[in-house]
TORZAPA-738028 format. One line per field, with one value per residue: residue number from 1; x, y, z of N, C-alpha, C, O in turn; residue in one letter. Coordinates in steps of 0.2 Angstrom, whole numbers. Atoms other than C-alpha are relative to their C-alpha. Example, Ala and Ser with C-alpha at 12.3 -4.5 7.8 and 13.67 -1.06 7.14 Angstrom:
// residues 2
figu = [1:2] $
n.east = [4:-4] $
n.north = [-6:-6] $
n.up = [0:-1] $
ca.east = [62:68] $
ca.north = [-22:-5] $
ca.up = [39:36] $
c.east = [4:-4] $
c.north = [6:5] $
c.up = [0:3] $
o.east = [9:-1] $
o.north = [5:11] $
o.up = [3:4] $
baza = [a:s] $
// end
This chain:
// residues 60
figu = [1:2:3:4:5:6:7:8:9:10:11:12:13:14:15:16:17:18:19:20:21:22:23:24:25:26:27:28:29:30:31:32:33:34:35:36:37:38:39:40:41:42:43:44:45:46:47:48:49:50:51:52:53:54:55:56:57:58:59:60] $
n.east = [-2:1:5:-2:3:3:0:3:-1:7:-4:0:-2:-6:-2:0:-10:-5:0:-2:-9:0:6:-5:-8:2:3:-4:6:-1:6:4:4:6:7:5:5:6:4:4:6:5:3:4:8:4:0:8:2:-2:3:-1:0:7:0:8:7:2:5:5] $
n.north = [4:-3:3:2:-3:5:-6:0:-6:-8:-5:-10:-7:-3:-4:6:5:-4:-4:5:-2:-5:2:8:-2:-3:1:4:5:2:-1:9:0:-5:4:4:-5:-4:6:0:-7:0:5:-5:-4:5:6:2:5:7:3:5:-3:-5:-1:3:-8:1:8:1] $
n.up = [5:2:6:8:2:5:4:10:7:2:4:-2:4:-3:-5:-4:-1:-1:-5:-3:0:-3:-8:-2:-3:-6:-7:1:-1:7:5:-1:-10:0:4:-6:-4:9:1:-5:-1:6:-3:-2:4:4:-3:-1:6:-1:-3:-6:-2:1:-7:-3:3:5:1:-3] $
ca.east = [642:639:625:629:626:619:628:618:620:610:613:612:613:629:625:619:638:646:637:637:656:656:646:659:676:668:663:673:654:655:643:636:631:620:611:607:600:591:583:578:569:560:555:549:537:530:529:510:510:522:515:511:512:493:490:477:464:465:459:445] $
ca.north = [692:699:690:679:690:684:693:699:713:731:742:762:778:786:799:787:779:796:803:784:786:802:797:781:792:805:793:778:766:755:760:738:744:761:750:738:753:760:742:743:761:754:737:747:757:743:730:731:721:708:694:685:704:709:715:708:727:721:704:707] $
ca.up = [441:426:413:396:385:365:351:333:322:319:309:315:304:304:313:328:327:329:343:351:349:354:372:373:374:385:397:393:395:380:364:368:387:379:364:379:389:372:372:389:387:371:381:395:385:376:391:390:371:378:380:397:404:407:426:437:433:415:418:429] $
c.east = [-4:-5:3:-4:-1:4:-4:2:-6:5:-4:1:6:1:-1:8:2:-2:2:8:2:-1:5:7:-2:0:3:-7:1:-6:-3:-3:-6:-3:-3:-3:-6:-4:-5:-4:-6:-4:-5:-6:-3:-3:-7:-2:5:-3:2:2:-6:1:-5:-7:-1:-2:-7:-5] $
c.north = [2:-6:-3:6:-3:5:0:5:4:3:8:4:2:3:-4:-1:5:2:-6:1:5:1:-5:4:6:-5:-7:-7:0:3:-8:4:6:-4:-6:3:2:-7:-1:4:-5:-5:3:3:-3:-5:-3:-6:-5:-5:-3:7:5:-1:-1:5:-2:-7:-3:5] $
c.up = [-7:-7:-4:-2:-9:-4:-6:0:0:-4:3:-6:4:5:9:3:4:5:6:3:5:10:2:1:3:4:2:0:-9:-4:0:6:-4:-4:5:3:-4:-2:5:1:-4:5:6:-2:-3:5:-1:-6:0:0:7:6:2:9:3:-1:-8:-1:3:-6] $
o.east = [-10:-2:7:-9:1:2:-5:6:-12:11:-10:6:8:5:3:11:3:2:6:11:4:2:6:10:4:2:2:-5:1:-11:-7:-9:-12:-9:-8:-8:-12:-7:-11:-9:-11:-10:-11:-12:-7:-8:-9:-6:6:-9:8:4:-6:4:-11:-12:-6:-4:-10:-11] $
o.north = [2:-8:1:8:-9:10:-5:7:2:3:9:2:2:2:-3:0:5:3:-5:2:4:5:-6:2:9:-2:-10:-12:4:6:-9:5:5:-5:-9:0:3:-7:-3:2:-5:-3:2:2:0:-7:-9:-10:-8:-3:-3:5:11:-5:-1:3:1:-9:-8:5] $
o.up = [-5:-12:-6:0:-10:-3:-9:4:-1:-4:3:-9:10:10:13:8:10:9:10:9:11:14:9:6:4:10:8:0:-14:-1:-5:5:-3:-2:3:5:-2:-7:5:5:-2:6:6:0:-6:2:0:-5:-5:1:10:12:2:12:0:-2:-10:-6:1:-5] $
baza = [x:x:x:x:x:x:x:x:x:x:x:x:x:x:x:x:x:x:x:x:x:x:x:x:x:x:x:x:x:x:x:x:x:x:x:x:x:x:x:x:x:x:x:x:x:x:x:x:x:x:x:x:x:x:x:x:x:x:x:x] $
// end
């Protein structure tokens, strides 16, 4: 079953849009589903300065 999902607004540089597009009627995967994936890289690589994510070796 597939999640609620929350909508807001960004803004991308055109070129961004064009390849997005470009990526969506190659592959028919929405340009929603890759700026969800492209959130999930970025959070990934930051997860350390979340809060409420430090690992039991940084606490001792």
């Amino acid at each position: 079953m597939a999640r609620k999902k929350i909508s807001t607004t960004i803004y991308i540089t055109p070129e961004q849009y064009e390849l997005l597009k470009a990526l969506n009627q190659k592959t028919k995967v929405p340009v929603a589903e890759y700026i969800r994936q492209g959130i999930d890289l970025v959070l990934e690589k930051y997860k350390a300065q979340l809060p409420g994510q430090a690992t039991f070796d940084e606490l001792s």
